[in-house]
mmCIF file of the N, C-alpha and C atoms, coordinates in Angstrom:
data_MODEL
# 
_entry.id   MODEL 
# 
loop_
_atom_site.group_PDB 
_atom_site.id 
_atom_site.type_symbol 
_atom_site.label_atom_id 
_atom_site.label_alt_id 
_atom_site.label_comp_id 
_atom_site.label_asym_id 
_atom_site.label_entity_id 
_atom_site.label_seq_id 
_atom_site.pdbx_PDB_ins_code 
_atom_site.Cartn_x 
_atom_site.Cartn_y 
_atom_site.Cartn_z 
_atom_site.occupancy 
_atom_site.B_iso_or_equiv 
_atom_site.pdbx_formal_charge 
_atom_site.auth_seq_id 
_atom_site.auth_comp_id 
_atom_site.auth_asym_id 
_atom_site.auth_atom_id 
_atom_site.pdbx_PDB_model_num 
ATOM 1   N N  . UNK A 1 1  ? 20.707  7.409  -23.128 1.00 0.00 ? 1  UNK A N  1 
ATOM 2   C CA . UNK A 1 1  ? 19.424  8.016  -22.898 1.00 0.00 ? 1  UNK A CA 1 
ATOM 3   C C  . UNK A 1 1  ? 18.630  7.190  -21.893 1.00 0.00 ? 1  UNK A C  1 
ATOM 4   N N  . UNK A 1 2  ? 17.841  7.583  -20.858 1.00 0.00 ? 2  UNK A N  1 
ATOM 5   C CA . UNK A 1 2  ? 17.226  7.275  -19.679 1.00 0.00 ? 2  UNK A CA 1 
ATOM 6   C C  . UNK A 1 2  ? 15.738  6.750  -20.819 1.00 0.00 ? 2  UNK A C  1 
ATOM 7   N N  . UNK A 1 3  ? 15.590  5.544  -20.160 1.00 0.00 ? 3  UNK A N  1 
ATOM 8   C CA . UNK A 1 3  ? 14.269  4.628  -20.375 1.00 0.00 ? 3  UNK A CA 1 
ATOM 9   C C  . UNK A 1 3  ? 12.951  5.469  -19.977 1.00 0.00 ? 3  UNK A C  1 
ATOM 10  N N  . UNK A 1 4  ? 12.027  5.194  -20.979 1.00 0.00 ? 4  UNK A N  1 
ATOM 11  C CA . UNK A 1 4  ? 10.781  5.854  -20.588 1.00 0.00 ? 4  UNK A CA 1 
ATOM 12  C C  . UNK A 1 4  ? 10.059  4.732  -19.542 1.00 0.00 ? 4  UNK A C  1 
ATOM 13  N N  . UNK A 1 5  ? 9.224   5.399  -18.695 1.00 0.00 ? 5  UNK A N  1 
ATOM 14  C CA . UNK A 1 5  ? 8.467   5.033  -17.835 1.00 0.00 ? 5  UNK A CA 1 
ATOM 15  C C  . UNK A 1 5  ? 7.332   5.360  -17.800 1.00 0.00 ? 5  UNK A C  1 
ATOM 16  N N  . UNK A 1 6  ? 6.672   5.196  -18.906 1.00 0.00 ? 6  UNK A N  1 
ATOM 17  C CA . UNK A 1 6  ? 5.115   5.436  -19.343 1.00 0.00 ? 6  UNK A CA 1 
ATOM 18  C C  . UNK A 1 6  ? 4.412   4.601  -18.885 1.00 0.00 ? 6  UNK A C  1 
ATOM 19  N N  . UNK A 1 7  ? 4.878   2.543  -18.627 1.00 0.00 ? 7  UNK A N  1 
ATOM 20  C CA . UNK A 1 7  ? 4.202   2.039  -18.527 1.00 0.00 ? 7  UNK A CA 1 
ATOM 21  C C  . UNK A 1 7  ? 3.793   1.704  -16.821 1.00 0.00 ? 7  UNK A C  1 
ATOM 22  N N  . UNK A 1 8  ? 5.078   2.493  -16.175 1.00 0.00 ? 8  UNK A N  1 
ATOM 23  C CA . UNK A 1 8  ? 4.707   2.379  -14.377 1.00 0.00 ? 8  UNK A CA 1 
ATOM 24  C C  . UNK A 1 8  ? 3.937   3.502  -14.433 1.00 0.00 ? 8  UNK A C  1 
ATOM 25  N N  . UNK A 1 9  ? 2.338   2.864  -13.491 1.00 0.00 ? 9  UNK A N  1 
ATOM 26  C CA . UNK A 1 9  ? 1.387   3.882  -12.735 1.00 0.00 ? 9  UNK A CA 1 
ATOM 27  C C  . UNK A 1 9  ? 1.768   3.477  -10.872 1.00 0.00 ? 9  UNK A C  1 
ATOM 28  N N  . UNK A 1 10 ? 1.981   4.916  -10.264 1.00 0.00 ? 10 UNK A N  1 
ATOM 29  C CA . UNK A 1 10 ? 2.076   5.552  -9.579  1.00 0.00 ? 10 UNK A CA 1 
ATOM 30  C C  . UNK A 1 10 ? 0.467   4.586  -7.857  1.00 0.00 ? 10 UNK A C  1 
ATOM 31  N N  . UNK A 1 11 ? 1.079   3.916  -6.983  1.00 0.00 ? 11 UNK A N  1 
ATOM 32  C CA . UNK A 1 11 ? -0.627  3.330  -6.401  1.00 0.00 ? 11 UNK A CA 1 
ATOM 33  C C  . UNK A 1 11 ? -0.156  3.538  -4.896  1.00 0.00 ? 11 UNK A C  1 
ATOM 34  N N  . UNK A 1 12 ? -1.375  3.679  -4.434  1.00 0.00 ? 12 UNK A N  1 
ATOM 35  C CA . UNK A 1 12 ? -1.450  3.910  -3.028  1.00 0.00 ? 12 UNK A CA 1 
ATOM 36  C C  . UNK A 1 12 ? -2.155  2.916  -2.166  1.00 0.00 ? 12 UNK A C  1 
ATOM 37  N N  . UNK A 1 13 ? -1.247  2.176  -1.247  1.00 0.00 ? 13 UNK A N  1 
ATOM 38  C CA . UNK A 1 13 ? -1.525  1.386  -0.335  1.00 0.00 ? 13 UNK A CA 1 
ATOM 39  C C  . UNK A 1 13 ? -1.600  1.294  1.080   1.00 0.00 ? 13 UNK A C  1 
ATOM 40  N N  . UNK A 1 14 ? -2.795  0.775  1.521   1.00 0.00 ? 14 UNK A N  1 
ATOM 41  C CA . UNK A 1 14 ? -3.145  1.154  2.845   1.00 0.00 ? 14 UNK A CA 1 
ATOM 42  C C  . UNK A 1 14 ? -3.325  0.023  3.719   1.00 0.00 ? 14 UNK A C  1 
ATOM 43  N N  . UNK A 1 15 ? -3.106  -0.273 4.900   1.00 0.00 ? 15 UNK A N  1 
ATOM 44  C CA . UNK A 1 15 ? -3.687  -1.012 5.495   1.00 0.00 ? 15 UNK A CA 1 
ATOM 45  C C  . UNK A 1 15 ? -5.070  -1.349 6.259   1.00 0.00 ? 15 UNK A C  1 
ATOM 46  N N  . UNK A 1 16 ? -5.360  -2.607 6.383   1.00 0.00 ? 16 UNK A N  1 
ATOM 47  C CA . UNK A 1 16 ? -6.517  -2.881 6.672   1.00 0.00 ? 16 UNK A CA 1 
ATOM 48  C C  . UNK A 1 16 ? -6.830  -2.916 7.859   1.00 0.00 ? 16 UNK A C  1 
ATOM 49  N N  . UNK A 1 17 ? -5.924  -2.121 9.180   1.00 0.00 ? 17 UNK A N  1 
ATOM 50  C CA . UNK A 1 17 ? -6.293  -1.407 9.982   1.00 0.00 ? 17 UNK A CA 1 
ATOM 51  C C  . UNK A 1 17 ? -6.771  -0.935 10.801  1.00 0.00 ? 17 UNK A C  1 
ATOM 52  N N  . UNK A 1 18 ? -7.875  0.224  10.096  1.00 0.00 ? 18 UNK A N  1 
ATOM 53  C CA . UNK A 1 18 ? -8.691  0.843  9.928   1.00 0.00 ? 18 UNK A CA 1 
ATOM 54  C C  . UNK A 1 18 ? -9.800  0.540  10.013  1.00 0.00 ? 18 UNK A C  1 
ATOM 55  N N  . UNK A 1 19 ? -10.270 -0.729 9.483   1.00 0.00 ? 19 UNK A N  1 
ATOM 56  C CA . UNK A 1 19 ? -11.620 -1.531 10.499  1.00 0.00 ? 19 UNK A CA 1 
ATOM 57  C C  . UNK A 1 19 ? -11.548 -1.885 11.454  1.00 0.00 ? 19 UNK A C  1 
ATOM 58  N N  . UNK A 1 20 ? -10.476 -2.635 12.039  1.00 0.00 ? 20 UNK A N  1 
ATOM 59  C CA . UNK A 1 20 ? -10.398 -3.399 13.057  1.00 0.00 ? 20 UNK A CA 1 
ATOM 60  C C  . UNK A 1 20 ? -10.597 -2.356 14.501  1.00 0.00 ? 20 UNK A C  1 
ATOM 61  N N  . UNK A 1 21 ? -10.928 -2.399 15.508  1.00 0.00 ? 21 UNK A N  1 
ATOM 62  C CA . UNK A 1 21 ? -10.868 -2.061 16.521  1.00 0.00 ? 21 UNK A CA 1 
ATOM 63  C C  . UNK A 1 21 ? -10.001 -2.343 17.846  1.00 0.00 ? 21 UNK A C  1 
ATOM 64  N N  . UNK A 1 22 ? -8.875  -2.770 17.721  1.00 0.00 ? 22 UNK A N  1 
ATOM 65  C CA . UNK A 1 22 ? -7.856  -2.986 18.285  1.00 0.00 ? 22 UNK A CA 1 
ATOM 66  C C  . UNK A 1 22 ? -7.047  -1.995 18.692  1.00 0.00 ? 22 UNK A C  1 
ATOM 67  N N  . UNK A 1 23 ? -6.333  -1.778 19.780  1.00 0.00 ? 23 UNK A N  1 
ATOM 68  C CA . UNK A 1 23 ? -5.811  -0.950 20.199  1.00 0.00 ? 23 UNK A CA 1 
ATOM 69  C C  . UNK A 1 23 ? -4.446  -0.179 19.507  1.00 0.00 ? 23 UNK A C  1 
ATOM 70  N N  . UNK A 1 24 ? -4.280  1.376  19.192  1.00 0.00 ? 24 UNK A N  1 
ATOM 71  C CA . UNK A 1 24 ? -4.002  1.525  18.285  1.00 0.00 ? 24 UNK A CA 1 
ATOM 72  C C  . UNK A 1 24 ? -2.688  2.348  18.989  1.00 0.00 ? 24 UNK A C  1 
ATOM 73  N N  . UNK A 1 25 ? -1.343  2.507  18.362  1.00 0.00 ? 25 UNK A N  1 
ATOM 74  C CA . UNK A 1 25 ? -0.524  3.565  19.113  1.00 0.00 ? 25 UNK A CA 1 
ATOM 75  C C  . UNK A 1 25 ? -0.424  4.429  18.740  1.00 0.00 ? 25 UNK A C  1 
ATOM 76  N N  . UNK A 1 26 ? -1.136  5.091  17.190  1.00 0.00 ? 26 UNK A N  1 
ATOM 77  C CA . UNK A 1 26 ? -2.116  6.959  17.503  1.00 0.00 ? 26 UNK A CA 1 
ATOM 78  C C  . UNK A 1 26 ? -3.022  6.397  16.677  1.00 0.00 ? 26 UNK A C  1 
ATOM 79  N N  . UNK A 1 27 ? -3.610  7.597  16.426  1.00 0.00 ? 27 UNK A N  1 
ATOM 80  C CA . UNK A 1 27 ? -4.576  7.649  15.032  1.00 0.00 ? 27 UNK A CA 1 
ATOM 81  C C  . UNK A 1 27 ? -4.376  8.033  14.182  1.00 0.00 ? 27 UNK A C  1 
ATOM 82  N N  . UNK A 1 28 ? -5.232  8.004  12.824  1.00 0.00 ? 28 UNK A N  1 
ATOM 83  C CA . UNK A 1 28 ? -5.286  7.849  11.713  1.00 0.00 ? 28 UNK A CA 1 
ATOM 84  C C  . UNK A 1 28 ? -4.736  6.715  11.014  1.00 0.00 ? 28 UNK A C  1 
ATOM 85  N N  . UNK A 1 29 ? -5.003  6.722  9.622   1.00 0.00 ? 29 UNK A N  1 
ATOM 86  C CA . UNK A 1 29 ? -4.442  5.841  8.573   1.00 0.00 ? 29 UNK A CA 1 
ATOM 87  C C  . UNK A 1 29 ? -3.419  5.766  8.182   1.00 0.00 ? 29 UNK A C  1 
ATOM 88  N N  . UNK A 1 30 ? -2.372  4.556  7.871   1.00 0.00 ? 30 UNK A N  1 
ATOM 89  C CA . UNK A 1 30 ? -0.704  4.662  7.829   1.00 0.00 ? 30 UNK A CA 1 
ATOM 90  C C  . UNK A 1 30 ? -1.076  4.240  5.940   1.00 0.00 ? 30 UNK A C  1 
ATOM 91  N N  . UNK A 1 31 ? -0.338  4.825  5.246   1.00 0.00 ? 31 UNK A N  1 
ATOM 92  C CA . UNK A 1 31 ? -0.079  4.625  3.571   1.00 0.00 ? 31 UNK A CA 1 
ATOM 93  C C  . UNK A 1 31 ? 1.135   4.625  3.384   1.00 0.00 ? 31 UNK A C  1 
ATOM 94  N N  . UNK A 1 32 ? 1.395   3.624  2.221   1.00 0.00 ? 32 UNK A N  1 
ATOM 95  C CA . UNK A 1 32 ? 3.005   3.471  1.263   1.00 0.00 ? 32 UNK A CA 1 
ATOM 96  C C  . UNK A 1 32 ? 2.051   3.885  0.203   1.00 0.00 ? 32 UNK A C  1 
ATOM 97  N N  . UNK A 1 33 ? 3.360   4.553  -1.205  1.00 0.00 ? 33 UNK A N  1 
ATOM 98  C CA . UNK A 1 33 ? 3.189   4.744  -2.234  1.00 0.00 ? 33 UNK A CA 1 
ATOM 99  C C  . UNK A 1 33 ? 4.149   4.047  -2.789  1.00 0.00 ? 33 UNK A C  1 
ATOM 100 N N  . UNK A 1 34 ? 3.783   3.231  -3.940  1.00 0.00 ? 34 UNK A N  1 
ATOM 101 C CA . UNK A 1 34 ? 4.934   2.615  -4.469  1.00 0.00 ? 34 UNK A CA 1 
ATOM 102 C C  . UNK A 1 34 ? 4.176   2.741  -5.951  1.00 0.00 ? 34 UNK A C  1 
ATOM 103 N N  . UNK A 1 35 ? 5.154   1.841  -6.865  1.00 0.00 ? 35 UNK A N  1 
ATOM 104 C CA . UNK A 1 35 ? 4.603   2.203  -8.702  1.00 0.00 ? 35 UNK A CA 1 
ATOM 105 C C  . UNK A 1 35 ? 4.458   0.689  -8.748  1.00 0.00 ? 35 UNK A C  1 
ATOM 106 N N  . UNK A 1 36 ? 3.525   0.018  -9.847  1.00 0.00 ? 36 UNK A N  1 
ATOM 107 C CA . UNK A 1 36 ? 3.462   -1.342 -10.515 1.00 0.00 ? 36 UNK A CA 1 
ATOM 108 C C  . UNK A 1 36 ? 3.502   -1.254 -11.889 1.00 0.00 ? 36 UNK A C  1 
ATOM 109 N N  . UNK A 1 37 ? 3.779   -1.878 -13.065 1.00 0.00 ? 37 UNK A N  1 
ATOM 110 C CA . UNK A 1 37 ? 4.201   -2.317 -14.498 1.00 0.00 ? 37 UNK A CA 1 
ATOM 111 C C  . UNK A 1 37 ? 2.269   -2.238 -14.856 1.00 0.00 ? 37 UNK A C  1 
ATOM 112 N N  . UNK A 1 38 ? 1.592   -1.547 -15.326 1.00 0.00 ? 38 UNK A N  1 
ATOM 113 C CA . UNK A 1 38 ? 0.352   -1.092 -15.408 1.00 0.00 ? 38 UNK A CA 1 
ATOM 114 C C  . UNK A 1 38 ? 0.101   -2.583 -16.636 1.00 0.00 ? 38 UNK A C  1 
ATOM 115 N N  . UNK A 1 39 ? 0.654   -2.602 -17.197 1.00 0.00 ? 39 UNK A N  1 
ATOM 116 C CA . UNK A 1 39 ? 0.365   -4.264 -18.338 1.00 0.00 ? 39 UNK A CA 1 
ATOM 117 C C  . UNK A 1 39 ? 0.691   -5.720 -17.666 1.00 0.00 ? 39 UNK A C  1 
ATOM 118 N N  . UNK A 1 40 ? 1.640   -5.676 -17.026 1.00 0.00 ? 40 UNK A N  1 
ATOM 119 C CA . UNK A 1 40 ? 2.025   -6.852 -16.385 1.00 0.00 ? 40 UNK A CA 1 
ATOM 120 C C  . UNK A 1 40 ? 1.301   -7.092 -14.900 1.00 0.00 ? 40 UNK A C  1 
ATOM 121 N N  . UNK A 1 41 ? 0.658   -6.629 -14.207 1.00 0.00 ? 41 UNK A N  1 
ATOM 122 C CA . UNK A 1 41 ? 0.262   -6.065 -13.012 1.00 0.00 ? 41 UNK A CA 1 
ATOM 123 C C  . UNK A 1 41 ? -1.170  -5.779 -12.900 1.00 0.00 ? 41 UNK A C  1 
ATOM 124 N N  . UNK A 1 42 ? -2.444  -6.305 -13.656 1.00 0.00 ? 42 UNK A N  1 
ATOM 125 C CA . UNK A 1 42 ? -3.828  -5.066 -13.596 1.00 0.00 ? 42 UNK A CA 1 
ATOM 126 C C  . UNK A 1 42 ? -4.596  -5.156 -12.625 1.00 0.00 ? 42 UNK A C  1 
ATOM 127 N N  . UNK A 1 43 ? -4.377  -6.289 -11.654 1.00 0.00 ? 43 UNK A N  1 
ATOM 128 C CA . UNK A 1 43 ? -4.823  -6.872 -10.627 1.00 0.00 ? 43 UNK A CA 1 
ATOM 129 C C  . UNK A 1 43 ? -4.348  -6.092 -9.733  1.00 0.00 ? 43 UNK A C  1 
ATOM 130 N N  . UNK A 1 44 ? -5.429  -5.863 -8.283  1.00 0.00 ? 44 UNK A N  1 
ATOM 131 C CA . UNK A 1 44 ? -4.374  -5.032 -7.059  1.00 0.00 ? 44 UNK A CA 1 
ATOM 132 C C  . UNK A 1 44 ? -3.767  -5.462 -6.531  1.00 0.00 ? 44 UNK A C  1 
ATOM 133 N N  . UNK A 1 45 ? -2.362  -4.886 -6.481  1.00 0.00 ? 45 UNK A N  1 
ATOM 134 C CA . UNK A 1 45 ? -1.865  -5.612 -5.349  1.00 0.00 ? 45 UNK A CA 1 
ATOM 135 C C  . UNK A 1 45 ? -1.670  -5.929 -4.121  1.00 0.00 ? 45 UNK A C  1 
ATOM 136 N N  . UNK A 1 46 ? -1.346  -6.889 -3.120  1.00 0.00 ? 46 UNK A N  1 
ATOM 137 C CA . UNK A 1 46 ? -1.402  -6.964 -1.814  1.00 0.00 ? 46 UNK A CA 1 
ATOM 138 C C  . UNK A 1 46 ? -0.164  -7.311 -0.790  1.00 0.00 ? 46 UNK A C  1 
ATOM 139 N N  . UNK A 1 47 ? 0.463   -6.330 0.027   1.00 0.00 ? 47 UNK A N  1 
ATOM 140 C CA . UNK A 1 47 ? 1.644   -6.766 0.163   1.00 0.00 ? 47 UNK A CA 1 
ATOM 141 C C  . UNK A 1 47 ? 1.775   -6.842 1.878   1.00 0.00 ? 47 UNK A C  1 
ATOM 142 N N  . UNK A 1 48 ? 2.217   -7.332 2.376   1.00 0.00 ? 48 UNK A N  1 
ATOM 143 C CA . UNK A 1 48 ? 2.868   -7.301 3.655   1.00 0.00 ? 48 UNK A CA 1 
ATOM 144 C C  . UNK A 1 48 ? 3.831   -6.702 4.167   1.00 0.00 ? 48 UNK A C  1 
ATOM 145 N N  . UNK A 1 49 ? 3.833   -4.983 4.876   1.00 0.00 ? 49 UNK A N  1 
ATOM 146 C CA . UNK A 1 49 ? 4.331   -4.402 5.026   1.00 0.00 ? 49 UNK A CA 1 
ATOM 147 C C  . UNK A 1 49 ? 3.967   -3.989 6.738   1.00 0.00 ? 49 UNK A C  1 
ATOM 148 N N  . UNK A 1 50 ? 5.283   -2.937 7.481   1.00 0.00 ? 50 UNK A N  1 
ATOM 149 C CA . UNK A 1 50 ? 5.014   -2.747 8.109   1.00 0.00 ? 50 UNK A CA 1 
ATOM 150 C C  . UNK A 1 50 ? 3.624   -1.647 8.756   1.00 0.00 ? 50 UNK A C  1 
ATOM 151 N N  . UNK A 1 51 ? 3.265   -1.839 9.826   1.00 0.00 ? 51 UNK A N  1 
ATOM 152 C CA . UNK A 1 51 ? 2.170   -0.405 10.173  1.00 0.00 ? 51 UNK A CA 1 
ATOM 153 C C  . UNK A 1 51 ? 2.605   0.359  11.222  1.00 0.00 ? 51 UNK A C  1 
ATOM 154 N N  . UNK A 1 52 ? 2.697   0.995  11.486  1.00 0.00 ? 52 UNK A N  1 
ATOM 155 C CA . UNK A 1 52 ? 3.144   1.837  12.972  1.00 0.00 ? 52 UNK A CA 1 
ATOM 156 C C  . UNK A 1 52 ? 2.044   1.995  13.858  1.00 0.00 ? 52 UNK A C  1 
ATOM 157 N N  . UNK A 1 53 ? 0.967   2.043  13.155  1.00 0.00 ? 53 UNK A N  1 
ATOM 158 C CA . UNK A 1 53 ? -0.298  2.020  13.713  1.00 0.00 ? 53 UNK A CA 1 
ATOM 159 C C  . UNK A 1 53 ? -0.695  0.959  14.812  1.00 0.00 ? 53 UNK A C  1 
ATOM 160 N N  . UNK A 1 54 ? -0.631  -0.356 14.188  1.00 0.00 ? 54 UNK A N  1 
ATOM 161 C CA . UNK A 1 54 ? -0.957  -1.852 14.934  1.00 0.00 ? 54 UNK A CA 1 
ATOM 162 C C  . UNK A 1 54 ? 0.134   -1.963 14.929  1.00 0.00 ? 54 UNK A C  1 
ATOM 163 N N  . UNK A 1 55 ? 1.434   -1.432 14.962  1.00 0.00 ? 55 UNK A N  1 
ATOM 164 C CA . UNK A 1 55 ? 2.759   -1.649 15.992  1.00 0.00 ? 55 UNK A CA 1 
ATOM 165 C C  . UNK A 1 55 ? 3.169   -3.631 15.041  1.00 0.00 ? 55 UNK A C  1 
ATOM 166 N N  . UNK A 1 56 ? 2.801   -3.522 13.756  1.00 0.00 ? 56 UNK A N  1 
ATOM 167 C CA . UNK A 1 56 ? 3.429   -5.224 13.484  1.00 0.00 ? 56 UNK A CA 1 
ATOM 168 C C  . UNK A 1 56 ? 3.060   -4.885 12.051  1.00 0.00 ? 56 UNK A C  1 
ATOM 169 N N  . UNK A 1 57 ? 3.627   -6.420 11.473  1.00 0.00 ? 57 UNK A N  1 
ATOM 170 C CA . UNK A 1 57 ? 3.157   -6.247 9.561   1.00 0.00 ? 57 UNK A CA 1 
ATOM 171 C C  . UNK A 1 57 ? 1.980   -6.666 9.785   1.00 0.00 ? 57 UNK A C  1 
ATOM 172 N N  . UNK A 1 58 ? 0.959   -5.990 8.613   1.00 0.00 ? 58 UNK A N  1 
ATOM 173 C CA . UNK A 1 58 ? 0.349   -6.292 8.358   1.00 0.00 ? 58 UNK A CA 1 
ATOM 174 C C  . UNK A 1 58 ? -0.038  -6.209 6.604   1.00 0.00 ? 58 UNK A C  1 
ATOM 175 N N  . UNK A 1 59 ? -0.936  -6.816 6.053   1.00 0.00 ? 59 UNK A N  1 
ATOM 176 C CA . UNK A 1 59 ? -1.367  -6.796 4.739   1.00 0.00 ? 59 UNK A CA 1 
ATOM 177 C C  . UNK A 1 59 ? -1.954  -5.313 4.139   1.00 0.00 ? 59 UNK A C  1 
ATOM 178 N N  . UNK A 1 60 ? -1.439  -4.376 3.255   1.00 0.00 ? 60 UNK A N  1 
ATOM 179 C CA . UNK A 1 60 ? -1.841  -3.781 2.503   1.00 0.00 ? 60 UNK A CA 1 
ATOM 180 C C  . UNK A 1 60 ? -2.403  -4.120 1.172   1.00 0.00 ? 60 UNK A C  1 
ATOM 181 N N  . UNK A 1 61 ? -3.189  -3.329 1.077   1.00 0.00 ? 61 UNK A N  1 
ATOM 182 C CA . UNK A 1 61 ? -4.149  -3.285 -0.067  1.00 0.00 ? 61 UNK A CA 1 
ATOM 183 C C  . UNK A 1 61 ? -4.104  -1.992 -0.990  1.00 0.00 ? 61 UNK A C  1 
ATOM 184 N N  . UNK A 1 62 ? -3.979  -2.336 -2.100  1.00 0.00 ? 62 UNK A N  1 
ATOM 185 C CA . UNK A 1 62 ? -3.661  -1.281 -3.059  1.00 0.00 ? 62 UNK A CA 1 
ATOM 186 C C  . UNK A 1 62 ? -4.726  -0.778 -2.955  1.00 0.00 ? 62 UNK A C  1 
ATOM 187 N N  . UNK A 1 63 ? -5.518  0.739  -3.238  1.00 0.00 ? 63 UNK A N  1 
ATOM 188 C CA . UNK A 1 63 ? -6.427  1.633  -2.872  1.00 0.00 ? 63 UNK A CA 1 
ATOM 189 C C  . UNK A 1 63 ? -6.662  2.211  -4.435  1.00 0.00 ? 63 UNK A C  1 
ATOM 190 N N  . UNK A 1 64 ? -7.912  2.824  -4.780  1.00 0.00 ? 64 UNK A N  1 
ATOM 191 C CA . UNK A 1 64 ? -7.706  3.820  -6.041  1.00 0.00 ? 64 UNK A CA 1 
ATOM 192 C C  . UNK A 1 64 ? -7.512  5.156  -5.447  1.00 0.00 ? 64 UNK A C  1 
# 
């Protein structure tokens, strides 16, 4: 029988971007969706991922 997954919530992460005014290669906002352990985890998380946007990694920020 397949494990329940009650305790992963579902979060949306964005990069920080979106303030900056730097030259951009289109527009709008770039997002990952990924899941975190909702008990082990309550803090947001912050990860270093790519952007297509600013063309390099940059730091995402988990979003509500």
């Amino acid at each position: 029988m397949a494990k329940n997954k009650g305790s992963r919530i579902t979060i949306t992460m964005e990069c920080h971007c979106k303030s900056n005014n730097n030259i951009k290669r289109k527009n709008g906002i770039f997002r990952y969706t990924s899941t975190k352990n909702k008990r082990n985890t309550p803090n947001r998380i912050i990860l270093k991922k790519f952007c297509p946007n600013c063309n390099k990694h940059t730091l995402f920020k988990e979003i509500k």
